[in-house]
C-alpha positions as CSV (number, residue, x, y, z in Angstrom):
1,X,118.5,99.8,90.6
2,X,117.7,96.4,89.5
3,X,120.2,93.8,87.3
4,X,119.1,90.8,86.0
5,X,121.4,88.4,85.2
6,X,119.4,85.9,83.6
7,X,115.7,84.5,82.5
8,X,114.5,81.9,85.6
9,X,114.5,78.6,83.9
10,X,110.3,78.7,84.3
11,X,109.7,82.2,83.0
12,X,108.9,80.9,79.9
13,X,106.2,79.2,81.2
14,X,102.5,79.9,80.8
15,X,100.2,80.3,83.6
16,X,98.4,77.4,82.6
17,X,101.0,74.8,82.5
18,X,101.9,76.3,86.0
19,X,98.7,75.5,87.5
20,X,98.4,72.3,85.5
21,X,101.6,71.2,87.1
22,X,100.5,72.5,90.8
23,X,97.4,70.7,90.3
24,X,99.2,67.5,89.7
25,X,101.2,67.8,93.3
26,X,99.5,65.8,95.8
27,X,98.1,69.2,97.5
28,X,96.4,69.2,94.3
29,X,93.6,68.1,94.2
30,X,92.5,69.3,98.0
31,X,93.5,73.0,96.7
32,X,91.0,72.7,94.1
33,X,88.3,71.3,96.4
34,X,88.9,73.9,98.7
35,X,88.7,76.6,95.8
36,X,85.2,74.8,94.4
37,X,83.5,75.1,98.1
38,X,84.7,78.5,99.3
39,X,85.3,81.0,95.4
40,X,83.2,79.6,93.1
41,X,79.8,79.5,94.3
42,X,79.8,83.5,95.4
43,X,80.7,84.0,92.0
44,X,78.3,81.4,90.6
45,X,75.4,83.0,92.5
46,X,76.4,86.7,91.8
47,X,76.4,85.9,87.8
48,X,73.4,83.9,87.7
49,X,71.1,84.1,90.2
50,X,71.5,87.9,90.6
51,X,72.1,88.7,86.9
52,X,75.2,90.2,86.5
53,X,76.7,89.3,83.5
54,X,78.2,92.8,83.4
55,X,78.2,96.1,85.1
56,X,75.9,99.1,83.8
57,X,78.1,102.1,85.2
58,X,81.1,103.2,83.9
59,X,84.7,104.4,85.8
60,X,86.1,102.8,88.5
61,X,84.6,104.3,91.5
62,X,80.9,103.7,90.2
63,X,82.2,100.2,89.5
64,X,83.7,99.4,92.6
65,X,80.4,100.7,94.1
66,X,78.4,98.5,92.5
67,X,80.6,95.5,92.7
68,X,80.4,96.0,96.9
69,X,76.2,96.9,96.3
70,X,76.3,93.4,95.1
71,X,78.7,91.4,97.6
72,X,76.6,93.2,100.2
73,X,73.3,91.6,98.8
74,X,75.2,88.3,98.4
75,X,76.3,88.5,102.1
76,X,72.8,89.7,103.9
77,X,70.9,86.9,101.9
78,X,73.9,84.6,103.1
79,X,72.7,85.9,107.1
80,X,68.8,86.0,106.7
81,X,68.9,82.2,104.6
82,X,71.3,80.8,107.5
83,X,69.4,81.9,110.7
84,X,71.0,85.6,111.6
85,X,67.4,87.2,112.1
86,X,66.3,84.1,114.1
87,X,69.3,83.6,116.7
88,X,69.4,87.9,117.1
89,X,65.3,87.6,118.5
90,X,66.3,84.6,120.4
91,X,69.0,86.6,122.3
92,X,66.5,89.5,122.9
């Protein structure tokens, strides 16, 4: 059983103005430079580079299949482009 006794003074709040008012903290602006350099750019790379704009199956299984078909494309090119190929034959 749950009671509430009352709105929280924020819960009025849209999610914008929340982040607006995180970014204005002085963690700020070092959140958001972290964000740009590690989120964005898989995303970025996914939606243009590798076209997709949208999916082509339908349901959620097929999609979530062909969401992870794509991260796993993202993160092999992300191996062979930084060297993973070359340091393995060094070892052998």
């Amino acid at each position: 059983m749950a009671i509430f006794l009352g709105k929280h003074e924020r819960a009025q709040e849209k999610a914008t103005e929340r982040m607006k008012r995180k970014i204005d903290t002085e963690q700020g602006p070092e959140m958001i430079a972290r964000r740009f350099a590690t989120v964005e750019p898989v995303f970025g790379n996914l939606r243009y580079n590798k076209g997709l704009t949208r999916f082509t199956l339908r349901g959620r299984t097929k999609l979530d299949g062909q969401w992870k078909l794509y991260c796993l494309v993202h993160n092999i090119e992300k191996l062979a482009n930084n060297g993973y190929a070359k340091q393995q034959a060094r070892a052998i």
